[in-house]
Steps between C-alpha positions, in 0.01 A plus 500: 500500500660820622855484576650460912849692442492708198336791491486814225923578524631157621477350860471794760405533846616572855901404542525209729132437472319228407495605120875644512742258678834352442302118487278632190811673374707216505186313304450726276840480384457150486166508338638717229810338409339185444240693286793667266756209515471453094767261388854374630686769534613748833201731506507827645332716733522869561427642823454853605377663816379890592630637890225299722634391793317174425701459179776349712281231592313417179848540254682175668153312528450556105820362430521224709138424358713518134796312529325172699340461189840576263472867387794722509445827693589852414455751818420859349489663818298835499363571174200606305261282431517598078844431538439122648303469174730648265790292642311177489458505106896664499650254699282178325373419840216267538319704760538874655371529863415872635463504887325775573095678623590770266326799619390306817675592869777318634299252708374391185707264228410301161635284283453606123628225252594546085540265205839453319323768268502753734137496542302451846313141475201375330191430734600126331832483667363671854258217478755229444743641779223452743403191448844446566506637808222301601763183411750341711773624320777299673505248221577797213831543720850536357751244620896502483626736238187624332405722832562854346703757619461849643725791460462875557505768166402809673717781309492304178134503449447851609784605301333293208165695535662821571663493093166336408312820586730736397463309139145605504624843381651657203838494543559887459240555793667680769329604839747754565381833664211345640423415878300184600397432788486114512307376798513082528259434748790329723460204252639313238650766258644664770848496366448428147239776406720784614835313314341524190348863547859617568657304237320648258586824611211649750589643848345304710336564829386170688220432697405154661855318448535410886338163490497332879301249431196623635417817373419425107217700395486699803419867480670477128488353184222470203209438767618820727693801315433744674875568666619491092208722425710693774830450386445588170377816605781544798809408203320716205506140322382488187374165539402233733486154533313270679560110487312218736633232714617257195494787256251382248304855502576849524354824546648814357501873706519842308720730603228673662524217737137334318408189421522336138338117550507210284194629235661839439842294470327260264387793299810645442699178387176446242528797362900543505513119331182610255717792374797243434278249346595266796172423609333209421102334452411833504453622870609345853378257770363623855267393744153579611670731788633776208349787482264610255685795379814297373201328249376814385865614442592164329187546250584866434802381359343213334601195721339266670507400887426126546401451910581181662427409910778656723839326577755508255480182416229532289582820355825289318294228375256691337796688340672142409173386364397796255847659442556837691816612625400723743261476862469535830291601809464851651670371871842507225534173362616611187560182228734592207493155368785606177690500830378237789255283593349686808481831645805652520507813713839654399537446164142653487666785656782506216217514234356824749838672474607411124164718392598767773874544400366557102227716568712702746184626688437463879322165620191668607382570094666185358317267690147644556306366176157514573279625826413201712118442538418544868553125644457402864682155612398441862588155721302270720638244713356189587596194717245254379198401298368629166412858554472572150138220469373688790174618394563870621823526326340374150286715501672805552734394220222477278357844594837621446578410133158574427544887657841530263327376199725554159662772693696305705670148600455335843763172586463305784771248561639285797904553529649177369782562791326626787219475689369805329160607254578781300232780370583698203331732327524763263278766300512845397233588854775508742237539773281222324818253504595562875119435596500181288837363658366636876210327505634140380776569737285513798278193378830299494590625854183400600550162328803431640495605838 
């Protein structure tokens, strides 16, 4: 039976919406105290937030949902989401809570929810929180001095995360000389991630550190770079930065003002960690989105690339389950799991500018490792209905993978956060791959109109 809240990254929808009000948020607090109340003791609960305007709303919901049912609360205020997890295994809490849609606009908010370990939650545990929430839960209530309490730790945990990061590095690293231009997508890192660039001795130019409430993600950030693209180039930078709404991906700019994503940034840490006899298992995790030229890379230098279905989440167990240290997805999500449990979009960044500082060469030949196979990723929107067991549509998907043959890779895949099928493919035909991806896109439109 499929789940009614949780969805690939946690509970997400439309703030104020049926899927993303207060009332659930308040529940789900509820639902997932009672799940993680383990023994008699005060248990503890970790909460953190990105800019949303919504965030005000859901925060005080969460913890009232809490402390009815007698777990302390810990308000993080803004702060990445990899910092949420890190702090929930530093601080012995019983449960971390990220509120935040991540790379999603404003309008949108989510709920994303991690074990005392650190680690997002089993399908198990989903499973048992809903049936929870299907409960009256008035009779799990609290009464008289076991209701919890709430308290705010905003500088403490960011201050916390910002010496947990910087730890990442060799202690003799030094960034100085070098300009970054740090763009935070008006989100969560948006004081932290330029703090720890400056402490460590970078000048810093900022971009996206004016959060209003309402315009996270807009026009900046991981999802939209190009005004660092053009600040880089603008400043002379010799490096830019971009983070996403909760910072748990980042996408790296030459200082030619290019693009690096999360494959080529995947390659680099492989083979930087190979040459230190860091890595481990013997290659990396990524998804069925990466390209094909960061496999043929990995096998030219003997390693392996093990492919799992998008969303992070699965990239990390596949790495907990067979032993590699090192993943990710090419939208950024980088997982260094000697360091955290989950993406972690600046100190992915650190491990970008440790291997820049030694090398001492510009950006633009450090972090281009292989040439990417020509890949096309195009969108379809649909408000209803199956559009993918449309006759029409299976077809041309069929006629499509059978055109690329062994040259090439087709994925078809409906978003797990919006309403949204996605049409990749990739082959060494450029024209081949953009005919393939055309004509299934116009048999969805069809579909779904």
């Amino acid at each position: 039976m499929g789940k009614k809240y949780f969805g690939t990254d946690g509970i997400r929808g439309r703030a104020n919406s049926a899927t993303m009000t207060a009332d659930l948020a308040m529940k789900v607090g509820m639902a997932a105290g009672i799940a993680f109340r383990r023994g008699d003791y005060r248990h503890r609960v970790v909460i953190g937030k990105d800019t949303r305007l919504s965030g005000y709303m859901l925060e005080p919901a969460l913890c009232a949902g809490f402390t009815s049912v007698g777990m302390d609360v810990l308000m993080l205020g803004p702060i990445p989401t990899p910092a949420v997890a890190m702090l929930t295994r530093s601080m012995r809490a019983d449960i971390g809570v990220m509120i935040s849609a991540s790379h999603n606009p404003f309008e949108d908010n989510g709920i994303k929810l991690f074990g005392p370990d650190g680690y997002k939650l089993s399908d198990e545990i989903e499973a048992e929180i809903e049936d929870l929430l299907a409960e009256d839960l008035s009779r799990h209530l609290a009464g008289g001095e076991r209701l919890g309490r709430a308290k705010r730790y905003d500088d403490g945990g960011r201050d916390r995360y910002a010496e947990f990061a910087k730890r990442t590095l060799n202690r003799n690293l030094t960034l100085d000389g070098m300009r970054v231009v740090i763009d935070c997508a008006n989100g969560a890192a948006y004081k932290v991630a330029p703090e720890v660039l400056w402490e460590l001795g970078a000048e810093v130019v900022r971009l996206g550190v004016d959060p209003n409430g309402t315009n996270i993600n807009l026009d900046c950030g991981s999802t939209s770079p190009a005004a660092l693209c053009a600040k880089v180039r603008e400043t002379r930078a010799d490096i830019g930065i971009a983070l996403d709404g909760d910072a748990d991906r980042v996408i790296i700019v030459d200082e030619r003002g290019e693009i690096v994503d999360g494959d080529q940034i995947m390659a680099l840490i492989a083979e930087s960690w190979l040459e230190d006899g860091r890595l481990a298992a013997g290659g990396i995790v990524a998804t069925i989105m990466s390209n094909l030229g960061l496999e043929r890379f990995l096998q030219d230098k003997g390693l392996q690339l093990a492919r799992t279905k998008v969303g992070d989440r699965h990239v990390v167990e596949h790495m907990r389950q067979h032993g590699y240290n090192l993943g990710g997805e090419q939208s950024g999500h980088i997982i260094l799991s000697d360091y955290g449990t989950t993406g972690d979009g600046l100190v992915s960044a650190l491990q970008v500018l440790a291997v820049v500082a030694k090398s001492g060469k510009p950006v633009s030949e450090v972090c281009r490792k292989f040439e990417p196979v020509p890949q096309i990723l195009k969108n379809v929107r649909f408000s209803g209905g199956e559009p993918l067991e449309r006759e029409p549509v299976r077809l041309a998907i069929d006629s499509g993978r059978t055109r690329l043959g062994n040259a090439g890779r087709l994925v078809i895949r409906p978003s797990g956060t919006e309403p949204l099928i996605r049409v990749m493919a990739e082959g060494d035909d450029p024209l081949l791959v953009r005919t393939v991806v055309d004509d299934i896109v116009g048999a969805l439109q069809q579909a779904a109109a």
